[in-house]
N, C-alpha and C positions, 0 to 999 in steps of 0.2 A: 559423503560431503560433496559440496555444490564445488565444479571448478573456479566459477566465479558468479560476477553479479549478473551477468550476461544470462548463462544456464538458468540462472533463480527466475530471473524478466523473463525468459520464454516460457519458463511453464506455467505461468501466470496468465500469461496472453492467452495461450492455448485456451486454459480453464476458463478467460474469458469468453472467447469466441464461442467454445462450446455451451458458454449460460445464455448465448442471445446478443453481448453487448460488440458494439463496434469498437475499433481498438485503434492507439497511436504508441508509442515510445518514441522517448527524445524529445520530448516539446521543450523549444526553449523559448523561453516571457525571460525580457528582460535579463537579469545577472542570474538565472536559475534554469536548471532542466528538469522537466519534471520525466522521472521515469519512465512513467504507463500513465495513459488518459483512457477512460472507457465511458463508453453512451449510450445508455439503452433508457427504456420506461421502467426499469427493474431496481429494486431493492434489495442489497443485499441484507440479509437478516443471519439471525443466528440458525436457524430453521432452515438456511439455503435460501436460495436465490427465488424472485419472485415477481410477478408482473401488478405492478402498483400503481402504477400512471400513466397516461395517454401522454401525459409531454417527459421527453429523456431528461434521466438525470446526467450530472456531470460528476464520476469518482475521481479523484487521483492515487495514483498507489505509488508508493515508494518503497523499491526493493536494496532490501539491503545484507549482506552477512554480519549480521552485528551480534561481535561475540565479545567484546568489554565495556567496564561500566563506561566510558569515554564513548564510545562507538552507537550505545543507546540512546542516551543523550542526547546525543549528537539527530540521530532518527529519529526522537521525538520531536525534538526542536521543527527539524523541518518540517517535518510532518503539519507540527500545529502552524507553519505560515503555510501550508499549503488549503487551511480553512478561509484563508482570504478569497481564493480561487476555485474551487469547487464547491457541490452540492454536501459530496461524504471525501473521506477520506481515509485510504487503510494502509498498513505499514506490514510487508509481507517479508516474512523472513524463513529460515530454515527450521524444520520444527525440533531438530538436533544439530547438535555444534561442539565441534572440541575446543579447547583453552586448553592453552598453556598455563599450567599453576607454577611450574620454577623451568628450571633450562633442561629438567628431564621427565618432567613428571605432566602428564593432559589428564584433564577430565571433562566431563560430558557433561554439557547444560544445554537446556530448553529455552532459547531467545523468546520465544513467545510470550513463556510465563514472566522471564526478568523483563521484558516491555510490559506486560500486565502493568508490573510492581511500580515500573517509573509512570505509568500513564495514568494518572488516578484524578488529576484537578481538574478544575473546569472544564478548563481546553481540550487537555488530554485526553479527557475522558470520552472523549467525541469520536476521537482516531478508533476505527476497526483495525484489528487484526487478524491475519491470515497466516494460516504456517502449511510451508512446504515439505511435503516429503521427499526423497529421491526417488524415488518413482514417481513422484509429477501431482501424489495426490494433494489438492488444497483441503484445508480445512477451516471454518470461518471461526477462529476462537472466542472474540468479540466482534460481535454485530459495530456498522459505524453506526455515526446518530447526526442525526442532519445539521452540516458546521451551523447554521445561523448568522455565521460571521461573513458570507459571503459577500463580496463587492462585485454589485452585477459588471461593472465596464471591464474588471479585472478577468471573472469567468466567462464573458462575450470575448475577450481578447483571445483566452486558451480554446476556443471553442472556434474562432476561427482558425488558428495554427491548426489544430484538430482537423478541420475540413483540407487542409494543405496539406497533411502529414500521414492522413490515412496507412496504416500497413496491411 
């Protein structure tokens, strides 16, 4: 298990920097922080990572431990206002997680797949997702899909924070 959401964000970054893309965490626009921002000419696809275009895309990730139906929810939610602001957008969690089922009893579920299940409508259906192992490996479950809902002034605004916030 991830200590926290911190552990989750780094190994994310890592895997980014190693596909090519330039990287930020903690951007904050307005009443929100966005996770992770990443910038390359790359796509990520279901096939892995990929060089697609001469002008950089803009992804936002949002990492989260999300392990009840409330906590999903909750990270799709974002997730889908984070289509206002960038190009894609993906939602990286842990690819195993314990729950509590009573005050004595856990069991083992796959966040990935229960985000699958909530991420299905229009919007949703846009979000990529990625599942983390404890050993660092990423895996691209669903490919994103290009938001379309993007408001250029709003991704110029994270894209300058971006150039401020470099890590």
């Amino acid at each position: 298990m991830f200590r926290d959401e911190e552990e989750l964000r780094n190994r994310i970054i890592d895997w980014l920097r190693k596909q090519g893309f330039r990287v930020a965490k903690g951007i904050r626009l307005g009443g929100m922080e966005l996770d992770i921002v990443a910038v390359a000419p790359l796509r990520i696809s279901k096939e892995g990572v990929v060089k697609d275009s001469e002008e950089p895309y803009l992804y936002t990730f949002e990492a989260k431990i999300a392990t009840t139906h409330r906590l999903v929810l909750d990270l799709v939610e974002q997730a889908i206002t984070r289509l206002l602001l960038s190009d894609y957008v993906l939602v990286a969690v842990p690819s195993k997680a314990e729950v509590w089922v009573n005050s004595i009893t856990k069991k083992a579920v796959e966040p990935p797949q229960i985000i699958k299940r909530y991420a299905f409508r229009a919007y949703s259906r846009k979000i990529g997702i990625l599942s983390v192992d404890l050993d660092g490996e990423v895996k691209i479950v669903r490919a994103p899909r290009k938001s379309g809902l993007t408001q250029e002034e709003l991704r110029e605004k994270v894209l300058r924070h971006f150039k401020m916030k470099k890590i």
